[in-house]
C-alpha positions as CSV (number, residue, x, y, z in Angstrom):
1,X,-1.1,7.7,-19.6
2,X,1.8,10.2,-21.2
3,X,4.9,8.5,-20.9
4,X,7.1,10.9,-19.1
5,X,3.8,10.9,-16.4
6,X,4.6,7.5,-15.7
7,X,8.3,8.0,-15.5
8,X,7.7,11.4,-13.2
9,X,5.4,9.1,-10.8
10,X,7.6,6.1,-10.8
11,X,10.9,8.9,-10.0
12,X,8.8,10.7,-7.3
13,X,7.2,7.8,-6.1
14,X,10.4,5.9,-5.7
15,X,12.5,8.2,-4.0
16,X,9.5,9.0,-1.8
17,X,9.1,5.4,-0.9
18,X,12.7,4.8,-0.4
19,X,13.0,7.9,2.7
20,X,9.4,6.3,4.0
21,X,11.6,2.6,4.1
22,X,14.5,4.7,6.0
23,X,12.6,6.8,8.3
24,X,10.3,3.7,9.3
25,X,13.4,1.7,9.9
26,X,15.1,3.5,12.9
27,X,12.6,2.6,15.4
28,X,11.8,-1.0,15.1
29,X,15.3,-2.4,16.8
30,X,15.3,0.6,19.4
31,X,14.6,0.0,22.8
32,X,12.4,2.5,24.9
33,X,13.8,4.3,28.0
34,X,10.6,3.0,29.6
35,X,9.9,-0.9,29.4
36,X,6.5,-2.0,29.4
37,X,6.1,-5.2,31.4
38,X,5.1,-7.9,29.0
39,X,1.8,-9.5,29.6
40,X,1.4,-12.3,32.1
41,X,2.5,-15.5,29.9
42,X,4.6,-14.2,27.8
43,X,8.9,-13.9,28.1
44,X,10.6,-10.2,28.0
45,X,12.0,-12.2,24.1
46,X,8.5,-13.1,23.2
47,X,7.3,-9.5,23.7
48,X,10.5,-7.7,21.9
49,X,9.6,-10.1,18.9
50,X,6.4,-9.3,18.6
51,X,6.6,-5.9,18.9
52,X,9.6,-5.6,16.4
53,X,7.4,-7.9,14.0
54,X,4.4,-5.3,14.4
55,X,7.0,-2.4,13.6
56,X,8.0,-4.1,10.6
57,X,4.3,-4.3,9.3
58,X,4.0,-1.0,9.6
59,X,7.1,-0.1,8.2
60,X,5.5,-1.7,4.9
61,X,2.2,0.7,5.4
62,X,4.7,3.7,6.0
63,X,6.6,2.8,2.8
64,X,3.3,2.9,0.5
65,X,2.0,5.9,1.6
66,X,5.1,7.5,1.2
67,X,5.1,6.1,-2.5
68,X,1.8,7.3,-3.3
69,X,2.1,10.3,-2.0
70,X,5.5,10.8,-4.1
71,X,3.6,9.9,-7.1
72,X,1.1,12.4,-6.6
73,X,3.7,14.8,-5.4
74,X,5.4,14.0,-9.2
75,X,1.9,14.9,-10.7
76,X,1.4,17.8,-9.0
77,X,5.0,19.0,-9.8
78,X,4.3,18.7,-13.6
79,X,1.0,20.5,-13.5
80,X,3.1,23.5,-11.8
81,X,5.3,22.8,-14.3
82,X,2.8,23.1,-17.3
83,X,1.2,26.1,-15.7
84,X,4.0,28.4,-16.4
């Protein structure tokens, strides 16, 4: 792998991953102007947590694909680049 490939992927991917991180952040601490009743056993606390702990999972999946996708992005931007 070419050098300034891997330094393209890593800038692309990075700055891709970053704005998944921020725009998979926002939700998990909001509230919904409709609350679900929790299920039967469980505390209105318990619930919150695990639902915030389930948006934090995915804020990890969001992040990745956002990374990859960057990186390819960044490969794809130098083949447009080397086309011309």
């Amino acid at each position: 792998m070419n050098l300034v490939l891997a330094l393209i992927m890593l800038l692309f991917g990075s700055v891709a991953g970053w704005i998944g991180w921020r725009s998979a952040t926002r939700p998990i601490y909001r509230r919904s102007v409709y609350q679900p009743d929790p299920p039967d056993g469980m505390t209105r606390r318990e619930f919150d947590r695990r639902v915030r702990r389930g948006r934090k999972i995915r804020r990890v999946f969001v992040t990745i694909f956002y990374a990859f996708s960057g990186a390819i992005g960044g490969v794809i931007f130098l083949m447009l680049l080397n086309r011309h």
